[in-house]
C-alpha positions as CSV (number, residue, x, y, z in Angstrom):
1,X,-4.2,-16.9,0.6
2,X,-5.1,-18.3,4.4
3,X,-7.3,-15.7,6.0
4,X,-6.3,-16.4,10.0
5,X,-9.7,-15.0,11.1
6,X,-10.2,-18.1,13.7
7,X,-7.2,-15.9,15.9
8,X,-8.2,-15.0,18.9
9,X,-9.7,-10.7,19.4
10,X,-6.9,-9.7,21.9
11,X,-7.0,-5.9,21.3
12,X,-9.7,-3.1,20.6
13,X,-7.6,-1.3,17.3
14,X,-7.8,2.7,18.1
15,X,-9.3,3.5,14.9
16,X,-12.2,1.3,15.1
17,X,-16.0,2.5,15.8
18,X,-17.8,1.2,18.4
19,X,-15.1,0.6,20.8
20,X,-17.1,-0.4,23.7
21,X,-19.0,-2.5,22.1
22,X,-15.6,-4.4,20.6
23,X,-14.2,-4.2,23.8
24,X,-17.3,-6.8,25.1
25,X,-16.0,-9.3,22.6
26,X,-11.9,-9.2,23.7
27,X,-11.1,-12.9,24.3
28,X,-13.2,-14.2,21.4
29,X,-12.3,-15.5,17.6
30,X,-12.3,-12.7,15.3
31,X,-15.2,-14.6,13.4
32,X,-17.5,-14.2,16.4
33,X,-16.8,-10.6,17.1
34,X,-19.5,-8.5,15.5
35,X,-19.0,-5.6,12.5
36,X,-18.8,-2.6,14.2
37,X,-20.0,-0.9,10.7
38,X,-22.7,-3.4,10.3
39,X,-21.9,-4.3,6.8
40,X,-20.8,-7.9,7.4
41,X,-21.8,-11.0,9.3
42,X,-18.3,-10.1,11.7
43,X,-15.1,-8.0,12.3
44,X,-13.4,-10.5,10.1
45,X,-15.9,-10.9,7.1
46,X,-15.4,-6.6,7.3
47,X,-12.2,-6.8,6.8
48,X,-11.9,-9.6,4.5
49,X,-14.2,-8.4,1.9
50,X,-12.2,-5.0,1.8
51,X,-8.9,-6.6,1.5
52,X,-9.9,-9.2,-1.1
53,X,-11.8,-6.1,-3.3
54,X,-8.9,-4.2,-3.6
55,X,-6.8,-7.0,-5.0
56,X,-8.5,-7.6,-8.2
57,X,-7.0,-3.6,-9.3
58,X,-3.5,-5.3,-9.0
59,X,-4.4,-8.3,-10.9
60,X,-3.6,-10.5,-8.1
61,X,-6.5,-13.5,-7.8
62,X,-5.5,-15.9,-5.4
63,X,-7.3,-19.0,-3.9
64,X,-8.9,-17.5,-0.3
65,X,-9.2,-20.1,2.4
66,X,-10.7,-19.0,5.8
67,X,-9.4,-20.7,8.8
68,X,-12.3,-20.5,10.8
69,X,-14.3,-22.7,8.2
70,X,-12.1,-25.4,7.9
71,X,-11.3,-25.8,11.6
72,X,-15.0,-26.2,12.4
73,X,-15.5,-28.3,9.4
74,X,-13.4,-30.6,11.1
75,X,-11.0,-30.7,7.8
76,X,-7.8,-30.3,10.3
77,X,-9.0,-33.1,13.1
78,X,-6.9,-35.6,11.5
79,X,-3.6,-32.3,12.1
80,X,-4.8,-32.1,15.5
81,X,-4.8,-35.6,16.5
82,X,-1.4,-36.2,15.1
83,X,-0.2,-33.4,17.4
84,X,-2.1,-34.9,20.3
85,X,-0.8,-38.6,19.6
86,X,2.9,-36.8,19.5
87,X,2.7,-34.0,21.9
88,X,5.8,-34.9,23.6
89,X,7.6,-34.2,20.4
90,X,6.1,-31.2,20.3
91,X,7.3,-30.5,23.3
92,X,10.6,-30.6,23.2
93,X,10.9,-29.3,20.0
94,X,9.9,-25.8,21.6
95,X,11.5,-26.1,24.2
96,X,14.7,-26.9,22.6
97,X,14.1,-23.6,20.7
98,X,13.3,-21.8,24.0
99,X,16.8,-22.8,25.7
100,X,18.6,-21.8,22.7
101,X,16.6,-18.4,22.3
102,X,17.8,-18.0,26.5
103,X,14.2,-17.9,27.6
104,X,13.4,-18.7,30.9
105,X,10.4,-20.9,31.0
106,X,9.4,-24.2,30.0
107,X,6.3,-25.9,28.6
108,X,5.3,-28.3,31.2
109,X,5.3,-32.0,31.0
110,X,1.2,-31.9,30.9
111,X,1.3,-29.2,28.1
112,X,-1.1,-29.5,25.3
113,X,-1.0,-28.6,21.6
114,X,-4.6,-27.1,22.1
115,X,-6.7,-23.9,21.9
116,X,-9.7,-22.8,21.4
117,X,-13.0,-20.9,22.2
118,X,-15.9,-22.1,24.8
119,X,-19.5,-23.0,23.0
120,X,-21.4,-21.0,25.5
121,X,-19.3,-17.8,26.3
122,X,-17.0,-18.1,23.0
123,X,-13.7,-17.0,25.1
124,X,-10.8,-18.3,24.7
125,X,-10.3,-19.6,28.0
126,X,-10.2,-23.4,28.2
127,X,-8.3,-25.9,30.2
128,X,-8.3,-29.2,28.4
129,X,-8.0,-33.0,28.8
130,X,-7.4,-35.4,26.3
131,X,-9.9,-37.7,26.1
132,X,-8.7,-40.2,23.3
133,X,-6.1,-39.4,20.9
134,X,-6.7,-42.2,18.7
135,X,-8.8,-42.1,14.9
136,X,-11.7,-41.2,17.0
137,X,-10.1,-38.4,18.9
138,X,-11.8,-36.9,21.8
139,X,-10.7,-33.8,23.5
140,X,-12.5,-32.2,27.2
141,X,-12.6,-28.7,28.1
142,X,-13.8,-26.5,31.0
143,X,-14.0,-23.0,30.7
144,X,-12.7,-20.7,33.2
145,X,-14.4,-17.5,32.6
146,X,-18.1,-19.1,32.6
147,X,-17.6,-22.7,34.0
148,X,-19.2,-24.5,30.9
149,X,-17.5,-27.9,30.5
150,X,-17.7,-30.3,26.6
151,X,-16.8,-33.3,25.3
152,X,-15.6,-32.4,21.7
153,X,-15.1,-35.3,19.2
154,X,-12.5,-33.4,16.4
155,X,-14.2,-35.2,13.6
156,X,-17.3,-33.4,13.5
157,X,-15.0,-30.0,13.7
158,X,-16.1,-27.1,16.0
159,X,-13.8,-24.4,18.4
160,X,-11.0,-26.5,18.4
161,X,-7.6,-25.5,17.3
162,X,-3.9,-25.8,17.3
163,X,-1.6,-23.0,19.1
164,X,0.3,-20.9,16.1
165,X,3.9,-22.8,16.4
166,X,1.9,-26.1,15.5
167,X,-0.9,-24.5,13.5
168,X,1.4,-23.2,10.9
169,X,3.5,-26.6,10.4
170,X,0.1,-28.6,10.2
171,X,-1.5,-26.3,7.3
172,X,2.2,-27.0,5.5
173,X,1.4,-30.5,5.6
174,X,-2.5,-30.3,5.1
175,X,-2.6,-27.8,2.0
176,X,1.1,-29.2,0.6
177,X,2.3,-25.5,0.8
178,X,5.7,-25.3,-1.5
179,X,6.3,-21.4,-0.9
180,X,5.9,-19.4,1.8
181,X,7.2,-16.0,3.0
182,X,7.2,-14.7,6.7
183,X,8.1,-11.5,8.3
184,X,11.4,-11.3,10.3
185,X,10.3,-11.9,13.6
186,X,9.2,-15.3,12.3
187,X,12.4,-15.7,10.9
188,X,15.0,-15.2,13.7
189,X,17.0,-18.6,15.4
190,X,14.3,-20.0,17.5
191,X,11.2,-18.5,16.0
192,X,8.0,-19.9,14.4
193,X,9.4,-20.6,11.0
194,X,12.8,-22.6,12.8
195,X,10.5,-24.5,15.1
196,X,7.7,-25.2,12.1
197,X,10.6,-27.0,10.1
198,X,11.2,-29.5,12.7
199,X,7.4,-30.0,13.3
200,X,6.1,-30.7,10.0
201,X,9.0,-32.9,9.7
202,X,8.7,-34.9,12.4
203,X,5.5,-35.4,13.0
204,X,3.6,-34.4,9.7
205,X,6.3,-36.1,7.6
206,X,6.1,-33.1,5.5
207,X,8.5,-30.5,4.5
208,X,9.2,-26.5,5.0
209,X,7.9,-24.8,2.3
210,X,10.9,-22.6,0.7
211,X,10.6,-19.7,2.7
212,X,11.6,-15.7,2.2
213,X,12.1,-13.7,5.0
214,X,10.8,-9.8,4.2
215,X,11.2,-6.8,6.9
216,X,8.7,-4.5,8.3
217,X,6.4,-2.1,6.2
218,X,6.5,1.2,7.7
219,X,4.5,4.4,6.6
220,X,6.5,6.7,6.0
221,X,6.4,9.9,8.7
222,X,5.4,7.0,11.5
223,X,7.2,5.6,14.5
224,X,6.4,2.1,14.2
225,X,5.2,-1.2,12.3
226,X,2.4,-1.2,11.2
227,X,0.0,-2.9,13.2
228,X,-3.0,-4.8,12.8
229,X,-3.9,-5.0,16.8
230,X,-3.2,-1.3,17.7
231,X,-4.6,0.2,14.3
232,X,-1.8,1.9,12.7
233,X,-2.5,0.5,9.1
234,X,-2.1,1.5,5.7
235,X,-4.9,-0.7,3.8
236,X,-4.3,-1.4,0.3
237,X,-7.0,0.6,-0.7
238,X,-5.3,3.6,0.7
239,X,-2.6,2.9,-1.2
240,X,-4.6,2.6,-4.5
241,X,-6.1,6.0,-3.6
242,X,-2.2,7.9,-4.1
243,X,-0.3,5.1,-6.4
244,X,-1.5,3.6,-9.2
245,X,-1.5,-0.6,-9.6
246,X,1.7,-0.9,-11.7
247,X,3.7,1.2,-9.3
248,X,2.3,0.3,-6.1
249,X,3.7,-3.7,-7.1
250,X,7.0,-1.8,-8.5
251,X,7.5,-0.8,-5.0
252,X,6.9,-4.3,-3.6
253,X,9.5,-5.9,-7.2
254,X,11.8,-3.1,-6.1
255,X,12.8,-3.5,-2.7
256,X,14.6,-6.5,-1.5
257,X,12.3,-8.9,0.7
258,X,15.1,-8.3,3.8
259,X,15.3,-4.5,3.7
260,X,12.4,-2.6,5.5
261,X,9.6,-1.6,3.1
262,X,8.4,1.9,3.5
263,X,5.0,3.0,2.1
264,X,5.2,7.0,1.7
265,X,2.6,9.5,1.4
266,X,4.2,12.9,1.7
267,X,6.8,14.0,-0.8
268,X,8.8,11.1,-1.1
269,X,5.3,9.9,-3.3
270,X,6.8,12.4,-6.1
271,X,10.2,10.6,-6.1
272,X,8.8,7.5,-6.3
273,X,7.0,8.2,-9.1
274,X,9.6,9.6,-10.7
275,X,11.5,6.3,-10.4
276,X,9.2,4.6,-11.9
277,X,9.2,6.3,-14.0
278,X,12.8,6.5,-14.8
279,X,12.4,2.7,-14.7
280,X,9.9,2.1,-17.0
281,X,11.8,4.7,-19.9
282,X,14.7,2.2,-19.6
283,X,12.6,-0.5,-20.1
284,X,11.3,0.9,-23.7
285,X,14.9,2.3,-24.4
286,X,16.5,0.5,-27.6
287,X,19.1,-2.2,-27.1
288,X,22.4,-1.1,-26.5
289,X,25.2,-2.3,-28.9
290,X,28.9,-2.5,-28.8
291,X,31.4,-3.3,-25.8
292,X,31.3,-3.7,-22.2
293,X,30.0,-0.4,-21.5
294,X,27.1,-1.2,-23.8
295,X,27.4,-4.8,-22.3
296,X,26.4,-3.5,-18.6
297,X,24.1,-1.0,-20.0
298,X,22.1,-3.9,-21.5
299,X,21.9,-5.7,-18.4
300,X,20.3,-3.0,-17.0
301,X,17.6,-2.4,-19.6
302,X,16.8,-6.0,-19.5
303,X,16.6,-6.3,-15.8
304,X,14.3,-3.0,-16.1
305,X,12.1,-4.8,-18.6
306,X,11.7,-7.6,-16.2
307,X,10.8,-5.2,-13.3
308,X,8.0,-4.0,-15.5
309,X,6.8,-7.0,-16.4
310,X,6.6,-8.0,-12.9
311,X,5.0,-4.3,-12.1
312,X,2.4,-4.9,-14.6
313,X,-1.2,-5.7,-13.8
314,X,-1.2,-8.5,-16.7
315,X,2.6,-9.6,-16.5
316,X,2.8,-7.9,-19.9
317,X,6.0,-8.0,-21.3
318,X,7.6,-4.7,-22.8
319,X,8.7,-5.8,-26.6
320,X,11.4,-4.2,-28.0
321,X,10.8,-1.6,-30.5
322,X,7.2,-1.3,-28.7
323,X,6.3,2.2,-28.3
324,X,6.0,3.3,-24.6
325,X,2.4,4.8,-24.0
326,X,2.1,8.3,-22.7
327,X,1.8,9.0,-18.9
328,X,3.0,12.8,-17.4
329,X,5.6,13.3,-14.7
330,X,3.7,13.1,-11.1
331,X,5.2,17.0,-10.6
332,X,4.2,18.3,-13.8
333,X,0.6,16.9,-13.6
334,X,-0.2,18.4,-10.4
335,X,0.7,21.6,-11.5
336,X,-1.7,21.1,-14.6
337,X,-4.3,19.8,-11.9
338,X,-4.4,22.5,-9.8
339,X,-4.4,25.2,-12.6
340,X,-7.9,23.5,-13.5
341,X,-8.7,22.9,-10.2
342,X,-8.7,19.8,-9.9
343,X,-10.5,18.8,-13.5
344,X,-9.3,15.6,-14.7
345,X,-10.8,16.1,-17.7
346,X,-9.5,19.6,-18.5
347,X,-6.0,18.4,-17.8
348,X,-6.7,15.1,-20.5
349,X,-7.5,18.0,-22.6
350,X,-4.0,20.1,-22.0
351,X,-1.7,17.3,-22.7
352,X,-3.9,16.4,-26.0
353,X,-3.1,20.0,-26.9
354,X,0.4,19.2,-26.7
355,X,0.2,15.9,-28.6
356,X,1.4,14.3,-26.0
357,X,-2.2,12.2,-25.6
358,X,-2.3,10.3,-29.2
359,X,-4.5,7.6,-28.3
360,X,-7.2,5.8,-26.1
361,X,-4.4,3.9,-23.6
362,X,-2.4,7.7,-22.9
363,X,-5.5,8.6,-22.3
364,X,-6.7,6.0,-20.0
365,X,-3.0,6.3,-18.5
366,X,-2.7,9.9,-18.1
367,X,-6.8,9.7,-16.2
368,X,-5.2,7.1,-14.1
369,X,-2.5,8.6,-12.6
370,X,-4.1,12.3,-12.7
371,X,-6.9,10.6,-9.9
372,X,-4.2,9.7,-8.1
373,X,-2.1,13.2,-8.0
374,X,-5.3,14.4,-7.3
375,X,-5.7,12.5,-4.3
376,X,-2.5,13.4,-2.9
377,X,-2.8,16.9,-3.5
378,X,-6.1,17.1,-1.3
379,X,-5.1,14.7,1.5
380,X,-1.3,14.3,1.3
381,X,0.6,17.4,-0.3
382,X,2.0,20.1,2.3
383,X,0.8,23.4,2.1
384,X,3.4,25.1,0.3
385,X,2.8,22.9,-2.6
386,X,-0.7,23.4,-3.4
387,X,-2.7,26.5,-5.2
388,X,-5.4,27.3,-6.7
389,X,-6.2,30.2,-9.0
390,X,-7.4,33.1,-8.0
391,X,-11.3,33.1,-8.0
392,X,-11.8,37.3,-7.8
393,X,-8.7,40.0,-9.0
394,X,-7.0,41.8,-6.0
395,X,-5.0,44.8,-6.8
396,X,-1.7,45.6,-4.9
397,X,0.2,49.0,-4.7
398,X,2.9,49.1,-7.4
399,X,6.4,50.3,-7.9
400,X,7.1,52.2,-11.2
401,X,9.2,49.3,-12.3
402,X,6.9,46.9,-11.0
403,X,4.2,48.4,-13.2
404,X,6.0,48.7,-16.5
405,X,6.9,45.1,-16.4
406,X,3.4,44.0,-15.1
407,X,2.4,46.3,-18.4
408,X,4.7,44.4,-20.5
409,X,3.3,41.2,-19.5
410,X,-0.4,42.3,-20.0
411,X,0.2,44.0,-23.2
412,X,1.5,40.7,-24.7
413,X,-1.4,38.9,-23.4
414,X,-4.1,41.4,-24.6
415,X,-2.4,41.4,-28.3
416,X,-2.2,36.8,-28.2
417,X,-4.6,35.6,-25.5
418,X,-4.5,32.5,-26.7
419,X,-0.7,32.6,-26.9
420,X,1.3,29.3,-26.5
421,X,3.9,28.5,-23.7
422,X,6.8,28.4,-26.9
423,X,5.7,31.9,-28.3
424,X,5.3,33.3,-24.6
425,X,9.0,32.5,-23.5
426,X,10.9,34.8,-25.2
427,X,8.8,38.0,-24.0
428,X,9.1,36.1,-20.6
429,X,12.9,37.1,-20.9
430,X,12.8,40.3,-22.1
431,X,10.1,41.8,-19.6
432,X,12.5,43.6,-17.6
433,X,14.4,45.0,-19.8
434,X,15.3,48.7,-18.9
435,X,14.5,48.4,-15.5
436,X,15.9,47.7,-12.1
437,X,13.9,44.6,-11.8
438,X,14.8,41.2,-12.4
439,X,12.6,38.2,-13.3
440,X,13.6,36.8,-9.6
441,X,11.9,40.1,-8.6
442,X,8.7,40.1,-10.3
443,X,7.8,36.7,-10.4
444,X,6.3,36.9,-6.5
445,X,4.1,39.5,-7.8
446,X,2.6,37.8,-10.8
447,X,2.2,34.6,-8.4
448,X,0.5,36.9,-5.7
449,X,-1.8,38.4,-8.1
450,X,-2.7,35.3,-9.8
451,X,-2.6,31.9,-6.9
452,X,-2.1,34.2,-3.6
453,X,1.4,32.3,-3.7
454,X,4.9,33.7,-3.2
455,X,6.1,31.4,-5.9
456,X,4.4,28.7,-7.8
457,X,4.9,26.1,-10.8
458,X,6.6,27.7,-14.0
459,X,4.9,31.3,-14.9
460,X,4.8,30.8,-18.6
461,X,3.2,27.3,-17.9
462,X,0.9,28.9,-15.1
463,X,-0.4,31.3,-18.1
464,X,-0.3,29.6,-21.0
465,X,-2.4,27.0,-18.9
466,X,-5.1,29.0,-17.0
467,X,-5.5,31.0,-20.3
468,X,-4.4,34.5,-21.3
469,X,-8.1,35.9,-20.6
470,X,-8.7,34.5,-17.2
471,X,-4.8,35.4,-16.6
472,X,-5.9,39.1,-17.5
473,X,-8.4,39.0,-15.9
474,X,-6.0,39.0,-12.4
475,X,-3.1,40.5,-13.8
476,X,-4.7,43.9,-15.3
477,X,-7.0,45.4,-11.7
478,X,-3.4,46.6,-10.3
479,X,-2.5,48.7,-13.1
480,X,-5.5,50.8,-12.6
């Protein structure tokens, strides 16, 4: 993974500390521009060191190279001389690309394949001269913003670069790159990609690596890209906060690279779960036998299993006949999390009661994926979908109906507190019996009196949950 932190600090980001500080440093490589949280030795090491930490939780462990290290280490001179020594093919290679793209200017016939930041000021404001571009190249440079002029031989490295359009070719060439995708406004007739083929070609005498196209990422809810420069960025620790590993790379498997990518956090979160979900069940399904119908069917299962495999943090295959491990819907495991309030550990401990939890990976599945509902719930969820129990009783002014079914309901509770959500159904069905009520009209009382809710997760699950003490315990004030 190339880390392009020798780019050049063009904009303050709106979410960033410290703007005015920040703001002192526009015009200067990202490298030089200092931490505004002073953790790290610059803006970029900050932001390097938190992207490459929340990699390892998605098992990817790639090969970092930072830009700004091998450019002053003078391991691209030999790139930038060969663009010197051709510059005229450089040339009209770009401008070829800008008369077919209908743009209106041309690179001059003096243009250079330069850029770069002064020694003294560090801005990026240099007019250059070419010196020698022979094996011991030699570039000039005066800088316009504080007057400082330099000799620079390219050998011995330093603040000498290549422009992006020629950059990107050389690197191709330099690090033998065979597969490289690029956003779509790289990708269009007459962008960087188009133009980088005929570079590294012609005067690298490498090739284009195969290339992917991909669309935007969006966040969901958002106008707009999302965007390094102005701040509007989703990190991938974010991400890891709401969606667990395997389906945060299901997403990315998913979605075709040429369709735009949207990362949600509202309620579409509990849909995408649910895919997964419905993905992953597929994927441990048995084979299926017998026809074209069957035929189909198996292609599906099989392309689901390789959509896990992809999903998975250790490219684990699923086996047939392997049993799938336990992990709870999204929906259902928030409602157990919020009757616990929050308390990962007491929801671990519901679904062992159900036998759903049978061994140590549910159970480091299930406290996975609870952190993350979790998470949503405090900082994502709308209002209408969270609760929390009741921490005092209130009573409320009853109807005579209203009482004898609240009566009903306390009665059975009183006689089986520790009653079971399979035992409490039926009595849930027969509460208003002989009375002008319905369930759909005393349910918004029993969710008032016990989460301060109009209506809420499933009552017999709600009860059985929070306990038939602490559920009497809210239930009983109102009937005096």
């Amino acid at each position: 993974y190339s880390w392009d932190d020798f780019d050049v600090f063009r904009k303050v980001p709106k979410n960033m500390p410290k703007q005015a500080l920040l703001a002192e440093h526009l015009g200067r490589s990202i490298v030089d521009v200092p931490d505004p949280y002073g953790e790290h030795d610059s803006y970029a090491s900050h932001h390097i060191a938190a992207f490459e930490g929340s990699l390892a939780p998605l098992g990817i462990h790639p090969e970092f190279i930072r830009q700004s290290r091998r450019y002053r280490a003078g391991e691209y001179a030999d790139g930038i001389r060969r663009a010197l020594a051709q510059r005229d093919t450089i040339r009209d290679i770009l401008n070829d690309a800008r008369e077919r793209t209908g743009a209106r200017s041309r690179l001059p016939d003096d243009w250079l394949p330069l850029y770069g930041f002064c020694d003294a000021c560090k801005r990026d404001t240099l007019e250059f001269t070419v010196l020698d571009d022979g094996d011991d190249a030699r570039v000039g440079y005066k800088c316009t913003s504080c007057g400082h002029a330099a000799e620079v031989e390219l050998a011995r490295g330093g603040n000498i670069k290549l422009p992006w359009r020629v950059d990107w070719p050389m690197r191709w060439a330099a690090e033998q790159v065979a597969f490289e995708p690029g956003g779509k406004d790289h990708s269009s007739a007459g962008g960087s990609y188009d133009t980088a083929q005929h570079i590294v070609r012609d005067v690298y005498g490498g090739w284009a690596p195969e290339y992917v196209g991909y669309d935007f990422v969006r966040v969901k809810g958002r106008g707009g890209k999302i965007s390094s420069s102005s701040g509007d960025v989703v990190t991938v620790a974010d991400c890891l906060q709401i969606y667990e590993p395997e389906v945060l790379r299901w997403i990315f498997v998913g979605t075709r690279p040429n369709r735009e990518l949207q990362i949600s956090f509202d309620l579409d979160v509990i849909k995408l779960y649910e895919d997964y979900d419905r993905t992953r069940r597929l994927a441990y399904s048995a084979p299926a036998e017998g026809g074209k119908k069957a035929e189909r069917a198996e292609k599906k299962r099989l392309a689901a299993q390789r959509t896990m495999q992809l999903s998975s943090v250790d490219h684990r295959r699923v086996e047939d006949g392997a049993r799938m491990p336990f992990q709870p819907q999204f929906r259902h495991l928030s409602m157990i999390l919020q009757i616990h309030d929050g308390d990962i550990d007491g929801a671990l401990h519901y679904y062992e009661q159900t036998g759903e939890i049978t061994d140590d990976e549910d159970r480091r599945l299930c406290r996975q994926r609870a952190r993350c509902v979790w998470n949503w719930i405090e900082r994502y969820a709308p209002p209408d979908f969270r609760y929390r129990i009741r921490e005092a009783p209130i009573t409320r002014a009853l109807t005579p109906d209203q009482a004898t079914v609240l009566g009903r309901l306390v009665a059975v509770l009183r006689a089986r507190p520790d009653i079971d959500e399979p035992s409490l159904i039926p009595h849930m069905k027969t509460l208003c019996d002989d009375t002008e009520l319905s369930n759909k009209d005393f349910f918004p009382l029993a969710y008032d009196l016990l989460i301060d809710r109009p209506k809420g997760p499933k009552l017999t699950t709600l009860v059985t949950t929070m306990g038939g003490a602490r559920a009497l315990a809210l239930l009983s004030p109102s009937l005096g």
